[in-house]
N, C-alpha and C positions, 0 to 999 in steps of 0.2 A: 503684284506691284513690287513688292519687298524683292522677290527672283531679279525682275530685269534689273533695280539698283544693285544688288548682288553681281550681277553680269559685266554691266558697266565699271563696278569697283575694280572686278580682275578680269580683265581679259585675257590673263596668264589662266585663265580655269583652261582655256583651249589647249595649252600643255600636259594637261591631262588625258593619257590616250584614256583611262578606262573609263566609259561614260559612267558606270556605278559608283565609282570614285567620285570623281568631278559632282554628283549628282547628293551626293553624302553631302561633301564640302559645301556647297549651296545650301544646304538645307538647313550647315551648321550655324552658318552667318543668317541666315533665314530666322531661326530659332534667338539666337545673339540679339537682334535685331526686336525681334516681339518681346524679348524681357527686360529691353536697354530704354532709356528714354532716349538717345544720342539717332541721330539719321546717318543715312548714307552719306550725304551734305556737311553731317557735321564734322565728318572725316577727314574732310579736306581742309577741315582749320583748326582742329585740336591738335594741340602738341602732342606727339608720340609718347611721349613720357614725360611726368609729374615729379621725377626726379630729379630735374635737371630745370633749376630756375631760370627761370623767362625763356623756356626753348621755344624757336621759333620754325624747325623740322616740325611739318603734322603729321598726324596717324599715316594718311597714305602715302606720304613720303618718304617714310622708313621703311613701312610694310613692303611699298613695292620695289623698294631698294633692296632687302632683304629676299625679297620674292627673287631678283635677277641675280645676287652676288648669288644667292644659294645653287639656283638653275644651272648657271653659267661656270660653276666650280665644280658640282656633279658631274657633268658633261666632260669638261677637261679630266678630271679624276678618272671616271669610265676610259676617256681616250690611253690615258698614260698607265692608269694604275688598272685597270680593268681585268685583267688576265690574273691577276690575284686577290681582285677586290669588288665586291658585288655591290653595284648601289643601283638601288631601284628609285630613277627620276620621276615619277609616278607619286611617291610616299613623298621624298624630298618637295615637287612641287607643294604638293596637296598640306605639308606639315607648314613648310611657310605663310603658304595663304593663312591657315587655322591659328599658329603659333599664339599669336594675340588678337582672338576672338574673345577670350577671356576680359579684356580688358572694358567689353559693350556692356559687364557686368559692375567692373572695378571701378568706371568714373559715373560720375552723371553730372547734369550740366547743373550749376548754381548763377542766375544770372547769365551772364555773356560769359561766365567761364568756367573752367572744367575742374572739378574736386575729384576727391575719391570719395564713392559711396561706400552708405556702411557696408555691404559686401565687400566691395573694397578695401575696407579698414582690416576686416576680420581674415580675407582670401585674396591670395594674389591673382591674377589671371590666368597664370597655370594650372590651378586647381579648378578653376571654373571652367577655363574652355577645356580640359579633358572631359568634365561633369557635359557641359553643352555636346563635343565633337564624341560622347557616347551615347547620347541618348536620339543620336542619329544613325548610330548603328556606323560608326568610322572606325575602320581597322584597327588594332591596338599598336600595330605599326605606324601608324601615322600619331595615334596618341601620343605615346610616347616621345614622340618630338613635342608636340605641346608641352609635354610634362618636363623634358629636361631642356629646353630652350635656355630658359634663364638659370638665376645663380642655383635656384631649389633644387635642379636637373643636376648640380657638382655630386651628392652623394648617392647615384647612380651611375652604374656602367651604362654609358649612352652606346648607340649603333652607331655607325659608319653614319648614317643618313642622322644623326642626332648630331653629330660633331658638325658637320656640314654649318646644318642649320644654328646649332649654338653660336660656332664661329662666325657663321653671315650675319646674327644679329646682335654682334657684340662688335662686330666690323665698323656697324654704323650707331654705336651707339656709345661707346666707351669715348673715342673723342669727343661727345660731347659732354660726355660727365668730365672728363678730363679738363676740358677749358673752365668747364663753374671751380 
């Protein structure tokens, strides 16, 4: 059951040529998902982010914004920059999707609204969805974008497909810290 709302959430999983890839990824939100109280459902009305008073962007309206700016700037990057620059669209999709599965750990619902749980409190979503997206057996290549997505990811040397992904999700997310 958990699989096909998995499916439904990203249809960008089809971007994924390598079906052991793609099949990691699913398993990670799968897992997300069994240890979260929040649904599939509740995705699509939770604000993205808890930092950013009365946001009214939800989880998957970031996500899969970030899911396209990242896709859609790999691609150009490979076109132009390719011949001295290797990025594997495979890791970039699959780190997207993952980036903040952490987060099915960091809130849970109180009432009709969304806190931070005490995981939450103690670990960011970074630390968790690396913790989740390993214990599925996902590339350390794709972890790694989990791990340096956000601000935590500043004192590492991120990869080509890290920057990507950093920058896709600061694209859609700093204007809105910007306006609070």
């Amino acid at each position: 059951m958990v699989e096909n709302k998995t499916k439904e959430l990203w249809p960008e999983l089809d971007w994924i040529e390598s079906k052991e890839l793609r099949d990691k990824v699913e398993k990670t939100w799968e897992l997300a998902f069994s240890k979260s109280d929040l649904t599939a459902e509740d995705l699509y009305n939770i604000p993205f982010t808890l930092l950013v008073e009365d946001c009214q962007v939800t989880f998957m309206d970031h996500k899969r914004a970030v899911v396209h700016i990242a896709y859609e700037s790999a691609k150009k990057m490979k076109e132009f920059l390719g011949k001295e620059l290797e990025i594997d669209l495979d890791v970039v999709v699959a780190g997207a999707i993952l980036m903040d599965v952490g987060k099915l750990l960091e809130y849970e619902k109180d009432g009709d609204s969304i806190k931070f749980s005490k995981s939450g409190q103690l670990l960011r979503h970074a630390f968790t969805g690396v913790s989740l997206a390993q214990q599925c057996d996902v590339p350390d290549e794709v972890c790694h974008l989990i791990a340096v997505h956000s601000k935590e990811g500043d004192v590492f040397q991120r990869t080509t497909e890290g920057y990507i992904i950093h920058h896709a999700d600061f694209m859609s997310y700093q204007p809105f810290k910007n306006k609070a």
